[in-house]
PAVORO-135090 format. One record per atom (N, C-alpha, C): residue number from 1; atom name; x, y, z; residue in three letters. Coordinates in nm, 2 decimals, always signed. Layout:
% PAVORO-135090
   resi   name       xx       yy       zz   resn
    NUM     CA        X        Y        Z    ala
...
This chain:
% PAVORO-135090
   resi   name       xx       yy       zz   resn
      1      N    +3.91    +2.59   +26.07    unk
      1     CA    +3.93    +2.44   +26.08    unk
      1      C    +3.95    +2.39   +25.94    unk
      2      N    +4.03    +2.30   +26.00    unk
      2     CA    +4.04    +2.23   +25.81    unk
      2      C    +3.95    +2.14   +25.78    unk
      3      N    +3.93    +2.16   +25.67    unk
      3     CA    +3.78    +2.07   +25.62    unk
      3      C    +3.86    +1.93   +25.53    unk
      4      N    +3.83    +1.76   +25.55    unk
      4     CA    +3.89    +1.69   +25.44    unk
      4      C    +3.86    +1.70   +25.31    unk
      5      N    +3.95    +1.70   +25.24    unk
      5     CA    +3.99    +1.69   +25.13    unk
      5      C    +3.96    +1.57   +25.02    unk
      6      N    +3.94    +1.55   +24.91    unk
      6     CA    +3.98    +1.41   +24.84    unk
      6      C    +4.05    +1.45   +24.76    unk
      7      N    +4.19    +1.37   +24.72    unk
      7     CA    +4.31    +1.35   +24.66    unk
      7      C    +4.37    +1.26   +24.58    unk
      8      N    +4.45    +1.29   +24.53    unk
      8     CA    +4.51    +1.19   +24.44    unk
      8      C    +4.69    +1.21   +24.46    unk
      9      N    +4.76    +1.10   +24.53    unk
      9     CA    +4.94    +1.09   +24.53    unk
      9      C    +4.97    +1.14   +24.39    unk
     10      N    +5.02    +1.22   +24.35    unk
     10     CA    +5.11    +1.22   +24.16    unk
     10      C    +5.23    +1.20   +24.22    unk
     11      N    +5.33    +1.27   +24.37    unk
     11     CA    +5.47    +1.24   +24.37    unk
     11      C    +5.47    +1.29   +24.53    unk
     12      N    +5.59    +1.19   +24.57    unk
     12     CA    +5.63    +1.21   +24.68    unk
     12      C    +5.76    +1.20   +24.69    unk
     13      N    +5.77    +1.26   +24.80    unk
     13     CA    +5.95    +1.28   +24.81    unk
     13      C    +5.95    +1.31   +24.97    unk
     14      N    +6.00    +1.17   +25.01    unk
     14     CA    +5.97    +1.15   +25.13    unk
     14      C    +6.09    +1.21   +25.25    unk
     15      N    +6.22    +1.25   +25.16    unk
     15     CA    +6.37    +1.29   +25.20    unk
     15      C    +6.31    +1.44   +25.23    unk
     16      N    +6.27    +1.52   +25.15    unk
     16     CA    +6.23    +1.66   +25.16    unk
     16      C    +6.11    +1.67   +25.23    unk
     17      N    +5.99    +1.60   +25.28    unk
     17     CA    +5.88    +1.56   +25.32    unk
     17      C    +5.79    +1.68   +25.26    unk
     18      N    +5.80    +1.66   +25.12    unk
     18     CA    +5.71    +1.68   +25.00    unk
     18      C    +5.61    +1.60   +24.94    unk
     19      N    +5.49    +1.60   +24.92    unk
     19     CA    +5.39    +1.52   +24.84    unk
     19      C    +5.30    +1.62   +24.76    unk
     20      N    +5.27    +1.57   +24.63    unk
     20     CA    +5.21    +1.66   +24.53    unk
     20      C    +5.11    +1.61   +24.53    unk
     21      N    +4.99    +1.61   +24.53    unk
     21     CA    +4.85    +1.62   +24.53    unk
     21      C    +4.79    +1.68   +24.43    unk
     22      N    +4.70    +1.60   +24.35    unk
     22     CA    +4.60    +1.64   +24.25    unk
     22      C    +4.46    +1.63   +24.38    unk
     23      N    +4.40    +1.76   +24.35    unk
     23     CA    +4.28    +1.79   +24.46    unk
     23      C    +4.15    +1.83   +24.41    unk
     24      N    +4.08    +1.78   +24.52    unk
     24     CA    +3.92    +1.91   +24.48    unk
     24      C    +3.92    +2.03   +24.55    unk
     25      N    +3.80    +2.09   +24.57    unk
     25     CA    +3.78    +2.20   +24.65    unk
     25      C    +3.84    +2.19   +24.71    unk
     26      N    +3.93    +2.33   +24.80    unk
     26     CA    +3.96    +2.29   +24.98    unk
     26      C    +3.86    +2.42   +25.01    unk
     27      N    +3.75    +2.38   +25.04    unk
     27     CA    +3.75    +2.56   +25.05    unk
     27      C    +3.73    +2.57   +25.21    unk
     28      N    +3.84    +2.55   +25.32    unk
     28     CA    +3.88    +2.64   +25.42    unk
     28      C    +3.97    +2.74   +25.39    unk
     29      N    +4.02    +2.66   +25.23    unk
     29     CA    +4.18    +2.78   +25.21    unk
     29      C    +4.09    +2.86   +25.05    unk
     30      N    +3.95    +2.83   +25.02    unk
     30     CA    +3.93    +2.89   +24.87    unk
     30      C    +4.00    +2.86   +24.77    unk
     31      N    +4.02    +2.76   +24.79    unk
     31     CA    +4.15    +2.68   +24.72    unk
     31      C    +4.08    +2.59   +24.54    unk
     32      N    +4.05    +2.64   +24.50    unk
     32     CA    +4.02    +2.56   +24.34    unk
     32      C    +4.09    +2.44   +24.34    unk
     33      N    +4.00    +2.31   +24.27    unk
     33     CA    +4.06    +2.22   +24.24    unk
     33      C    +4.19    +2.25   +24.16    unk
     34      N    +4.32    +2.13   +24.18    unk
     34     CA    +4.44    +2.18   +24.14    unk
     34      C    +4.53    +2.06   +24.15    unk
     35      N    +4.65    +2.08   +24.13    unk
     35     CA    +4.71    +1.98   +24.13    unk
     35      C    +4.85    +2.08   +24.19    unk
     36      N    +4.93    +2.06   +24.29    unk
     36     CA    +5.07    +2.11   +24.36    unk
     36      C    +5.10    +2.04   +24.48    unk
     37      N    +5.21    +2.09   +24.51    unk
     37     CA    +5.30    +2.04   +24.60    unk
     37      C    +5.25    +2.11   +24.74    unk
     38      N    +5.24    +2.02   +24.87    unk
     38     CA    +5.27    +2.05   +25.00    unk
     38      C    +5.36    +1.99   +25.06    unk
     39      N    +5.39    +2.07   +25.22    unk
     39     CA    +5.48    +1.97   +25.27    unk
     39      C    +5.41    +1.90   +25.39    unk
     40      N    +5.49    +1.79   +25.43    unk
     40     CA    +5.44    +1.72   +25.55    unk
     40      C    +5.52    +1.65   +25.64    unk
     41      N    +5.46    +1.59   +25.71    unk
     41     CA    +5.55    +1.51   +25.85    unk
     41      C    +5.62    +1.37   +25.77    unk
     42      N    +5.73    +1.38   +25.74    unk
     42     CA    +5.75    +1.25   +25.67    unk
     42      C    +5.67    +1.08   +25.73    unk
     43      N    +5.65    +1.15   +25.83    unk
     43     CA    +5.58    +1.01   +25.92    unk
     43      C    +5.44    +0.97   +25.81    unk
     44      N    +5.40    +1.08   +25.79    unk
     44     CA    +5.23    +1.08   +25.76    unk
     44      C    +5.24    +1.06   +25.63    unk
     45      N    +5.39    +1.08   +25.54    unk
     45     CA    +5.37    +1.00   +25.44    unk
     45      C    +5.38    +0.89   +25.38    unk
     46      N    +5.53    +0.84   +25.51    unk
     46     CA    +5.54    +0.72   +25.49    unk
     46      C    +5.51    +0.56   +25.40    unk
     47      N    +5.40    +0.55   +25.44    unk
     47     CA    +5.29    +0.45   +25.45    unk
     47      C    +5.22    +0.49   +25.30    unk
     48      N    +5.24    +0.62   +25.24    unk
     48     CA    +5.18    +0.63   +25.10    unk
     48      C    +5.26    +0.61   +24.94    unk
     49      N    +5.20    +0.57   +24.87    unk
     49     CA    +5.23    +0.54   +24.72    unk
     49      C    +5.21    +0.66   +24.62    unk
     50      N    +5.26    +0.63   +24.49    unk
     50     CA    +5.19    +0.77   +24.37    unk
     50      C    +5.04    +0.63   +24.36    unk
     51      N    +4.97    +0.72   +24.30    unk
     51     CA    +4.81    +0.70   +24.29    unk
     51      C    +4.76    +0.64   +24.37    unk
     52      N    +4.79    +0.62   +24.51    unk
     52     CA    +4.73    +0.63   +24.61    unk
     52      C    +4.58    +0.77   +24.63    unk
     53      N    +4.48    +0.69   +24.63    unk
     53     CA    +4.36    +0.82   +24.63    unk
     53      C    +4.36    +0.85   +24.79    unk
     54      N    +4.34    +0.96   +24.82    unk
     54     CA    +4.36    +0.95   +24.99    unk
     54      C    +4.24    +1.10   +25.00    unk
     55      N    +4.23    +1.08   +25.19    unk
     55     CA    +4.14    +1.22   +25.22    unk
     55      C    +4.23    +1.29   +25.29    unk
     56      N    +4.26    +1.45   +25.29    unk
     56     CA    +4.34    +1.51   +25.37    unk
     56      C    +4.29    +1.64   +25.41    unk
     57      N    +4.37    +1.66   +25.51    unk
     57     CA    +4.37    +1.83   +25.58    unk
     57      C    +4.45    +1.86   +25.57    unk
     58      N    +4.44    +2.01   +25.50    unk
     58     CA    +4.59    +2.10   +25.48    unk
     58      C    +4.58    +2.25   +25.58    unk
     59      N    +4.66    +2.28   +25.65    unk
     59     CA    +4.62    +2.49   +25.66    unk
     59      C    +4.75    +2.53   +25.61    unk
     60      N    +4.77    +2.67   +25.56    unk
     60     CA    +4.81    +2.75   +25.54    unk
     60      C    +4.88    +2.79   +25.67    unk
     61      N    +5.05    +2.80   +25.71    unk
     61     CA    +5.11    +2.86   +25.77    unk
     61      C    +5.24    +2.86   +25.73    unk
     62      N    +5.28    +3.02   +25.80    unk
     62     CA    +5.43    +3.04   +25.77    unk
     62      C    +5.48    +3.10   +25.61    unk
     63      N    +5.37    +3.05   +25.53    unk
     63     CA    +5.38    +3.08   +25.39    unk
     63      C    +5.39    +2.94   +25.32    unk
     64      N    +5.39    +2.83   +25.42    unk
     64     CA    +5.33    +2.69   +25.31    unk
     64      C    +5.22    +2.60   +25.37    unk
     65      N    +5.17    +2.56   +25.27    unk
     65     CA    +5.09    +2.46   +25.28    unk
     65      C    +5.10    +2.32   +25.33    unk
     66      N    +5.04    +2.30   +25.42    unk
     66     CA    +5.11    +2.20   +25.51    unk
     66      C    +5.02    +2.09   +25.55    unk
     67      N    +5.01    +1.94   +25.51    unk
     67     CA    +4.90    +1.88   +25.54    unk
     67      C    +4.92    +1.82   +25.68    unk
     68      N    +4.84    +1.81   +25.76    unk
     68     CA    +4.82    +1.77   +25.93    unk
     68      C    +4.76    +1.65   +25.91    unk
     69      N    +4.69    +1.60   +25.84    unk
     69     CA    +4.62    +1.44   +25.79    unk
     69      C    +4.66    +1.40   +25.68    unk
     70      N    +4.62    +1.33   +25.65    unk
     70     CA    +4.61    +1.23   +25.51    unk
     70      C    +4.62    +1.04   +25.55    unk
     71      N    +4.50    +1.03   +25.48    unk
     71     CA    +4.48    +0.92   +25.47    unk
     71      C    +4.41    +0.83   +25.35    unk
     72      N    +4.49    +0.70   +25.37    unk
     72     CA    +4.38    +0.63   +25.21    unk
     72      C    +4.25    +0.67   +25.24    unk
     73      N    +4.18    +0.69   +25.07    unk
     73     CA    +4.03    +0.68   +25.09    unk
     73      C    +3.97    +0.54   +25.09    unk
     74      N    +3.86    +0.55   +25.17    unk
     74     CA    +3.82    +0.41   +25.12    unk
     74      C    +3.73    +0.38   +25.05    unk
């Protein structure tokens, strides 16, 4: 299961439904804090900005990384 996340927007690209994420831990994926690109539902990113701080859930499938949540933090 995916565990949330805390995040930081650095870029979105809502045409390709790409968002780059500066992160902490994920560790469902053993994932080191980091900073790259996933993709997502352009719906779910809609509604977001760059430095937007947000919480999210990513899994691993297919060979990318793919967020299922994200939301502002509060």
């Amino acid at each position: 299961a995916a565990d949330q996340t805390e995040g930081e927007v650095r870029k979105l690209d809502l045409y390709a439904g790409k968002v780059t994420l500066k992160h902490g831990d994920i560790k469902s994926l053993d994932m080191p804090p980091m900073t790259m690109v996933f993709t997502a539902d352009k719906a779910l990113l809609a509604p977001l900005k760059v430095g937007d701080k947000v919480r999210f859930k990513v899994v691993h499938e297919a060979g990318k990384y793919v967020v299922t949540d994200i939301q502002p933090s509060p």
